[in-house]
C-alpha positions in Angstrom: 99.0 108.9 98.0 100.8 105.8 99.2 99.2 104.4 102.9 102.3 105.6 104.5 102.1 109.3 103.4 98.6 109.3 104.6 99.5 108.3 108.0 102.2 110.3 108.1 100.8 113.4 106.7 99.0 113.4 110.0 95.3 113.9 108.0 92.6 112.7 109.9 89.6 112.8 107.5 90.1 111.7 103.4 86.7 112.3 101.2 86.6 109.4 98.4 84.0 109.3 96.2 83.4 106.2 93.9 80.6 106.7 90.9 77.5 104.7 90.9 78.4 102.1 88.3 82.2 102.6 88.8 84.5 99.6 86.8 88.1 99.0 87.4 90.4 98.2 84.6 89.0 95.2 84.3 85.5 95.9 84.7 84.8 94.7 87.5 82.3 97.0 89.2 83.7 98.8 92.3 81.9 98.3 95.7 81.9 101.0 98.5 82.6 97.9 101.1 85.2 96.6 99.1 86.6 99.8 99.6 86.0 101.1 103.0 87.9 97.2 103.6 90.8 98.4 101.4 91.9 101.7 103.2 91.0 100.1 106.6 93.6 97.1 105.6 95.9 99.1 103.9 96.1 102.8 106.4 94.9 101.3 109.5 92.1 104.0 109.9 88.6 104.3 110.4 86.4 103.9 107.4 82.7 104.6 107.2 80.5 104.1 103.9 77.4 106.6 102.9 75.4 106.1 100.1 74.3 109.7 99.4 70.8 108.3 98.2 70.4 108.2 101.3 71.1 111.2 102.6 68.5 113.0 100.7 65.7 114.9 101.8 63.2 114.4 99.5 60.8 116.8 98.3 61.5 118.5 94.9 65.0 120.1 94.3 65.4 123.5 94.2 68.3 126.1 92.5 70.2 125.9 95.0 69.8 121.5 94.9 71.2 121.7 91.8 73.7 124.0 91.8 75.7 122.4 94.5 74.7 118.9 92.4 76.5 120.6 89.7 79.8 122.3 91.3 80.2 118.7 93.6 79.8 117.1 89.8 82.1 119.2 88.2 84.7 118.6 92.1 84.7 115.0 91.4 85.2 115.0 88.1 88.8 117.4 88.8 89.9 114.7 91.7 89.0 111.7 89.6 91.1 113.1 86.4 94.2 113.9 89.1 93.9 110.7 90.5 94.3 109.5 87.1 97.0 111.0 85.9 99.1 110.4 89.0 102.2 108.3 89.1 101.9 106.9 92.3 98.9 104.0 92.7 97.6 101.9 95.6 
């Protein structure tokens, strides 16, 4: 989505997740911050950063850990291959 359709399309929340280790096409590794600086530049809109490290809350994981580990995996994967295939960049 183009900034303007964002702020036209009246959302008021947008989810972005960026891989640990995430390159652009030039390898150059992709910072949250660097980020978060981006869409508040670019849509005018409040940006916050969480590192879901730490989020956690320790212990060990149970079935129910990993099972929404694995359907938020297999989430993010489907956005980031849209995303990728999409004609329109930022």
């Amino acid at each position: 989505m183009e900034a303007v359709q964002i702020k036209q399309s009246g959302k008021r929340h947008l989810l972005i997740v960026i891989a640990e280790g995430a390159i652009d096409h030039q390898g150059v590794p992709i910072k949250a911050e660097a980020m978060r600086s981006l869409i508040e530049s670019r849509v005018n809109i409040e940006t916050r950063v969480t590192v879901l490290g730490h989020t956690q809350r320790g212990g060990r994981a149970s079935f129910f850990d990993r099972f929404t580990v694995r359907a938020n995996e297999t989430w993010s994967k489907e956005c980031a291959t849209r995303v990728a295939n999409a004609t329109s960049t930022w």
